[in-house]
C-alpha positions as CSV (number, residue, x, y, z in Angstrom):
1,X,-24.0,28.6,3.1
2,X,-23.9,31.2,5.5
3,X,-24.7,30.9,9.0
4,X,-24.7,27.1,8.5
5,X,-21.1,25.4,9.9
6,X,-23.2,23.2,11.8
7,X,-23.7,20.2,9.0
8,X,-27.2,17.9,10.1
9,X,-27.5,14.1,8.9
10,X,-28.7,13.9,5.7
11,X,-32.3,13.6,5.0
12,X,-34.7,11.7,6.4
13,X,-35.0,8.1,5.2
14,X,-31.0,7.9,4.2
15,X,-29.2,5.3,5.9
16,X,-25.7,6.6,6.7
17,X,-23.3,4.0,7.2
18,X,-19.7,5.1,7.2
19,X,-18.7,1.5,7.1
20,X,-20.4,1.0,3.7
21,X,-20.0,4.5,2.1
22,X,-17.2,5.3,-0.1
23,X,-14.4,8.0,1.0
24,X,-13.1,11.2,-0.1
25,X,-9.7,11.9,-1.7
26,X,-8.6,15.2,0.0
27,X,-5.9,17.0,-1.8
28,X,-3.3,19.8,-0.7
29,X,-3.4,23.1,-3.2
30,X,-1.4,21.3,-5.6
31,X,-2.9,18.2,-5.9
32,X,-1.1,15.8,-3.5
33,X,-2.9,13.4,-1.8
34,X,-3.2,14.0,1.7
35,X,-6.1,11.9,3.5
36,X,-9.3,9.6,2.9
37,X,-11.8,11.1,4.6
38,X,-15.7,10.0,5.6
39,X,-18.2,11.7,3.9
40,X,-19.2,13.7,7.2
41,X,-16.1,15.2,7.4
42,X,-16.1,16.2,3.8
43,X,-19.4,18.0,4.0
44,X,-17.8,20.2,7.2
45,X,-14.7,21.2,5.0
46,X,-17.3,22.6,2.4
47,X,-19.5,24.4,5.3
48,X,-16.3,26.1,6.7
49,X,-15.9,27.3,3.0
50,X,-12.6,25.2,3.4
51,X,-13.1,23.9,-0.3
52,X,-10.8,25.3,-3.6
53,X,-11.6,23.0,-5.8
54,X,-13.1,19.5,-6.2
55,X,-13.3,16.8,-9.0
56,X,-14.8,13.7,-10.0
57,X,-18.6,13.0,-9.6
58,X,-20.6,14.0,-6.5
59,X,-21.1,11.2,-3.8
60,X,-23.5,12.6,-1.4
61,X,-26.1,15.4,-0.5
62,X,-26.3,16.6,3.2
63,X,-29.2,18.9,3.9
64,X,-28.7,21.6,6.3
65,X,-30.6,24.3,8.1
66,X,-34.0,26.1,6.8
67,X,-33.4,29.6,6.2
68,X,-35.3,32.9,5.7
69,X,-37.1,32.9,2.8
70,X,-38.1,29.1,4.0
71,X,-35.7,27.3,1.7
72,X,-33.4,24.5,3.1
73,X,-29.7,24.8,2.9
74,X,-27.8,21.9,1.2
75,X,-24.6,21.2,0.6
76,X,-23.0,18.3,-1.8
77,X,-19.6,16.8,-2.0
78,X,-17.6,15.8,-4.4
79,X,-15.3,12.7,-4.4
80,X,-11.9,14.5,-4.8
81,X,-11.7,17.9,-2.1
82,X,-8.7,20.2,-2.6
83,X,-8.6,21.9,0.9
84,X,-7.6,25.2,1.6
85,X,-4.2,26.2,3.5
86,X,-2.9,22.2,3.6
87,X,0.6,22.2,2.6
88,X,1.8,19.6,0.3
89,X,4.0,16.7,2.2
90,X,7.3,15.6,0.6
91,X,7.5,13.3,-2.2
92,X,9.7,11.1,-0.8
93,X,6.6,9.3,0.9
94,X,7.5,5.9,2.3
95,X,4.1,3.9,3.3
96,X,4.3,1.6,6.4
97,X,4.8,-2.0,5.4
98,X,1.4,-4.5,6.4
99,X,0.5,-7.9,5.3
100,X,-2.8,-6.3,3.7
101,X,-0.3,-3.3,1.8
102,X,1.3,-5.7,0.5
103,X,-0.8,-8.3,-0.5
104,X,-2.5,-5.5,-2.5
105,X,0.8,-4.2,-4.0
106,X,1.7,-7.7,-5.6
107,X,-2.3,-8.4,-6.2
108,X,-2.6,-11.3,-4.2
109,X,-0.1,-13.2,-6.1
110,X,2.5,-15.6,-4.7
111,X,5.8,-14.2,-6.0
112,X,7.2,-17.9,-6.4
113,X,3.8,-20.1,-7.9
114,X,2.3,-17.5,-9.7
115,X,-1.3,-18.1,-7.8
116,X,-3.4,-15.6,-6.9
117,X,-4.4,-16.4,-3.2
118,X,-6.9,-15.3,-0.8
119,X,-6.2,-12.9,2.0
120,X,-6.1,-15.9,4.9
121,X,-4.1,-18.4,2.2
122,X,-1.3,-15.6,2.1
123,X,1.8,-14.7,4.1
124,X,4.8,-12.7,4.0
125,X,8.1,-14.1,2.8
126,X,11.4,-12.6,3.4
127,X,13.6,-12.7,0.0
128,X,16.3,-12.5,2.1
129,X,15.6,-14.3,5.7
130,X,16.0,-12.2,8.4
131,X,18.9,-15.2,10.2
132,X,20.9,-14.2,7.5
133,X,20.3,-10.3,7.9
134,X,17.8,-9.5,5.4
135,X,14.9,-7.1,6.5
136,X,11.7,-6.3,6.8
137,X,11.5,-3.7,3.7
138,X,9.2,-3.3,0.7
139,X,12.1,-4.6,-1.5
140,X,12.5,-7.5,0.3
141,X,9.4,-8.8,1.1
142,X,6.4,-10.4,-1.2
143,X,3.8,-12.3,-1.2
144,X,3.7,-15.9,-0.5
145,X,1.1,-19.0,-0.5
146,X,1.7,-20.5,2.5
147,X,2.7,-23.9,0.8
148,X,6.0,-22.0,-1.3
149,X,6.6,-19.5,2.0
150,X,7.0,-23.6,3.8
151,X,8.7,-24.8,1.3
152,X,11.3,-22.2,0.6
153,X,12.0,-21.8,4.3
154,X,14.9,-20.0,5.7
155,X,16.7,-20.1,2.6
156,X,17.0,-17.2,-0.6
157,X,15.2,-18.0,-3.6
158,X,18.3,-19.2,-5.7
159,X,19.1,-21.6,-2.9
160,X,15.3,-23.0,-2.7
161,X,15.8,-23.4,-6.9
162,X,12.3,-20.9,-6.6
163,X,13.1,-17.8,-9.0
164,X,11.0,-14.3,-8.1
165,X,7.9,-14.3,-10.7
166,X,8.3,-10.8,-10.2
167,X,10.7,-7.3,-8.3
168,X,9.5,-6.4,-4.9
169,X,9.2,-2.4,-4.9
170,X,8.2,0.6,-3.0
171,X,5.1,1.7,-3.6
172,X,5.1,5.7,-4.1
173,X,2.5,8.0,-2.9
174,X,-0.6,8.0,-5.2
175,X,-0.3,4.1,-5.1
176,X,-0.4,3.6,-1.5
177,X,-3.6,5.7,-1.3
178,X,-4.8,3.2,-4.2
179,X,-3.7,0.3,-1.8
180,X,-5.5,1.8,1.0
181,X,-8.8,2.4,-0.1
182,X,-10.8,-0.8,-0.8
183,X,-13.9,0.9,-1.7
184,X,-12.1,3.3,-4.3
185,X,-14.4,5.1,-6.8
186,X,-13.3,5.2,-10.6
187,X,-12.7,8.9,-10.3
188,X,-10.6,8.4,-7.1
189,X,-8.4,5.8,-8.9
190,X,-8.5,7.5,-12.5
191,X,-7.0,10.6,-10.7
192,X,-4.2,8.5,-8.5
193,X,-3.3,6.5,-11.8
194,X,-2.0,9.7,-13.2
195,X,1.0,9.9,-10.4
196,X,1.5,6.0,-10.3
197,X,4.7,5.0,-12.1
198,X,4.2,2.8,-15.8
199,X,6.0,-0.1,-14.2
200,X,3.3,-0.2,-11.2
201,X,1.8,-3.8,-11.6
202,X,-1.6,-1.3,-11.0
203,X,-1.3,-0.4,-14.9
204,X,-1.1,-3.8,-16.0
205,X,-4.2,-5.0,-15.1
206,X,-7.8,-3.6,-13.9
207,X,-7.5,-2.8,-10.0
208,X,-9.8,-5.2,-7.8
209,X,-9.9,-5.4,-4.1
């Protein structure tokens, strides 16, 4: 693709909508997940020949410039990028804590009924309240209906007689790009599974958004 950084919308009757299309997983050299990315950013790593490897199925086809011998330049990305020269982040990856995050790590589930909520019938509970010092951590916060987060009020579970259902954890790396991402392709979320520990509550049932 010589002579053709400058990456044009894709062709002519394609509706790009960033809100709607999926992202891509860009990698460092060894395979740790650094970004999601929209797709026109993707197509300019592959024009500046940023690219050294790519998996999973390919997502989109941008067409470029016309060139000599009257053929049009295009260029197709895939939905996993490995970019060139990115250094790999430490391990010991801590994700900021959210209402959403964490409604996604414990699936929506209150951690003292055992219902699965929606988003707007959901709140975050402090295991340990913060008036009696607890904080606002991944291990100890879950997800709450609204009715148990009420009921339990500003006292620990044991106190309330309402048991955890299930341990609040941190999630690691690969799974908070799997909690991010609520338009994840099966490729995207085959190849984070692989770095997602076996106790994740993500390998014990199908991911849904």
């Amino acid at each position: 693709m010589r002579g053709h950084a400058r990456v044009r919308r894709p062709a002519r009757g394609f509706r790009y909508n960033p809100r709607m299309d999926p992202l891509v997983l860009t990698v460092d050299m060894a395979g740790l997940p650094q970004a999601w990315v929209a797709l026109e950013e993707a197509i300019t790593y592959h024009a500046k020949m940023m690219v050294a490897w790519s998996l999973g199925a390919v997502v989109r086809e941008f067409r470029g410039g016309w060139q000599r011998d009257g053929s049009r330049s295009r260029i197709a990305t895939k939905s996993i990028l490995a970019i060139k020269g990115s250094a790999g982040r430490p391990m010991s990856h801590t994700p900021g804590l959210t209402n959403p995050m964490l409604f996604a790590r414990d699936r929506q589930v209150c951690a003292y009924c055992g219902g699965r909520y929606l988003y707007r019938d959901l709140s975050r509970d402090h295991i340990i309240p913060a008036s009696r010092g607890g904080r606002d951590t991944w291990t100890n916060s879950v997800t709450a209906c609204r009715s148990c987060n009420t009921r339990k009020g500003n006292r620990a579970p044991e106190q309330a007689n309402m048991p955890l259902l299930y341990v609040p954890y941190v999630p690691n790396r690969h799974e908070h790009f799997i909690l991010r991402n609520r338009r994840i392709l099966a490729d995207q979320m085959e190849y984070l599974l692989t770095g997602v520990p076996r106790t994740s509550r993500l390998h014990l049932h199908s991911y849904s958004a």
